[in-house]
Residue, then its C-alpha position, 0 to 999 in steps of 0.5 A: x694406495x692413498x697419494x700414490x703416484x706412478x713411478x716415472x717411466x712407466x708406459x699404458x699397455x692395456x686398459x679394462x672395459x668400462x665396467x659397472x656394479x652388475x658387469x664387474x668381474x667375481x675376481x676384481x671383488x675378491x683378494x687379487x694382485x698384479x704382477x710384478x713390475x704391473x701399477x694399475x691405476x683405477x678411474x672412476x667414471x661416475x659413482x663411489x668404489x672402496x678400493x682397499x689395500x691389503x698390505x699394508x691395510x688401507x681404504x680409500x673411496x674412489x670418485x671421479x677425479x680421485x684414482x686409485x694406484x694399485x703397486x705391483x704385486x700388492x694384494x686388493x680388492x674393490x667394492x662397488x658402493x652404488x652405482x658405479x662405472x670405471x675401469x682400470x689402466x695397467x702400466x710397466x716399464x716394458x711390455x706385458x704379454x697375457x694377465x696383469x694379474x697373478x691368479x691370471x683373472x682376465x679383464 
């Protein structure tokens, strides 16, 4: 979401592997979500990646220094545009056991 911000007292409990344009898992290209009480917050390390919303509809192009705030639960996807290195950081109030996401897409 565009000028999202984490809400406040959230805590990082786990972070992707750095993933690039041919190491990006099918299902973080394809329509996914977190699960309730999950924020997720995309760095881009080097490159461009569209990060667009579902609901509501959004697009932003994400770049180094320019993260993207994923809500729980909100339905997206990512597009690598070029080349591309990042990875992503999962927050909530408490600890999270297994997946961040709903359809269990590990990463």
């Amino acid at each position: 979401m565009i000028d999202e911000q984490l809400p406040e007292g959230l805590v990082a409990y786990r972070k992707t592997p750095v993933f690039d344009q041919d190491t990006l898992p099918n299902g973080l290209r394809k329509t996914h979500r977190t699960k309730a009480g999950v924020w997720a917050v995309i760095h881009v390390v080097e490159g461009r990646l569209r990060y667009r919303c579902l609901e509501p509809l959004s697009e932003q192009i994400l770049s180094p220094g320019v993260t993207g705030i994923v809500r729980p639960e909100e339905a997206h996807e990512v597009e690598p545009l070029g080349a591309v290195r990042f990875y992503v950081e999962f927050y909530s109030a408490s600890s999270q056991d297994g997946s961040p996401h709903v359809d269990g897409i590990e990463v």
